[in-house]
N, C-alpha and C positions, 0 to 999 in steps of 0.2 A: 632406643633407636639402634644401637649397638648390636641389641641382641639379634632384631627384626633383619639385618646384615647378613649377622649369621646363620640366618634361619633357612637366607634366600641363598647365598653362596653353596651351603648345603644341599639343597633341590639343586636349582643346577647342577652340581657337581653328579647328583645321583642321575638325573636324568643325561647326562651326557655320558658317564659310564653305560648306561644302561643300552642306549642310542649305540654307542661303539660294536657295544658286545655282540649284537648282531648283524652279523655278517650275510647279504646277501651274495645266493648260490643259484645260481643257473645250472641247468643240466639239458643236454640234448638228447631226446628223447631217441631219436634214430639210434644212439647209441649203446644205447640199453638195453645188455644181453639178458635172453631168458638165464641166465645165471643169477645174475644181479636182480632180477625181479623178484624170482622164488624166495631168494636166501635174503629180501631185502638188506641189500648192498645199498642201494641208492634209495628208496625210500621204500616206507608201508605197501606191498603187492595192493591193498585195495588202493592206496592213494595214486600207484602210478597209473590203474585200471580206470581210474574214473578219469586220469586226463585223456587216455585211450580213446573211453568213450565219448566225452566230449567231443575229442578231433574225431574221430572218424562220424561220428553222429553230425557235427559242423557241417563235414565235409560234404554230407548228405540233404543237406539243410535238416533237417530233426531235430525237433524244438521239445519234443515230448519225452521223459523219464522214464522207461518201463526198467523199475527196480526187479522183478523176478528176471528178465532178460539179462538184465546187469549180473547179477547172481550166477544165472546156468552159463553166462559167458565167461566169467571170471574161472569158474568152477572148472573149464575146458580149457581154458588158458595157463592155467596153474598147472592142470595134472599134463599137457603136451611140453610146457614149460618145464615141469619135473624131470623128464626123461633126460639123463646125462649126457646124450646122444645130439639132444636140443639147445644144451648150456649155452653154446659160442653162438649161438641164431638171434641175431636182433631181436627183440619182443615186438617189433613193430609188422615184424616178418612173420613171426609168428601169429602174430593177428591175423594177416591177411591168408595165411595158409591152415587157420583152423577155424575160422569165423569170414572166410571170406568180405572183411572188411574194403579191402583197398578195391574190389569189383563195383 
């Protein structure tokens, strides 16, 4: 019985470390400079592209995935986003001014 104790004390204790360790992070996406996208600063360039396209596909109601579109978008996001000229430009900005999203 003693041991069965210590079995459980143990689990617990791992899964409450564990529970701790992660930390959740919000991040506002308006804020995220085509800097910080390219050179992921704030997350993976495809991870923050796909919440892109989600919002702006939402916002259109588009309920359908056209992965090659995803592709030649990101591909045009990246390389206007590359330009040093571009770094301090919201990426949100950047969307709407190279993929005409926000129209």
């Amino acid at each position: 019985m003693h041991r069965h104790h210590i079995i459980s004390s143990l689990i617990a204790a791992a899964i409450s470390s564990a529970s701790s360790a992660q930390a959740q992070i919000t991040i506002d996406a308006s804020n995220i400079t085509c800097d910080q996208f390219v050179h992921s600063k704030v997350a993976p360039p495809r991870l923050v592209a796909a919440w892109l396209s989600g919002y702006y596909n939402g916002k259109r109601d588009k309920r359908v995935i056209d992965l090659q579109t995803f592709e030649a978008n990101l591909g045009k996001l990246e390389n206007f986003c590359y330009q040093e000229k571009n770094f301090k430009l919201p990426v949100m900005q950047a969307v709407e001014e190279v993929l005409g999203a926000g129209k």
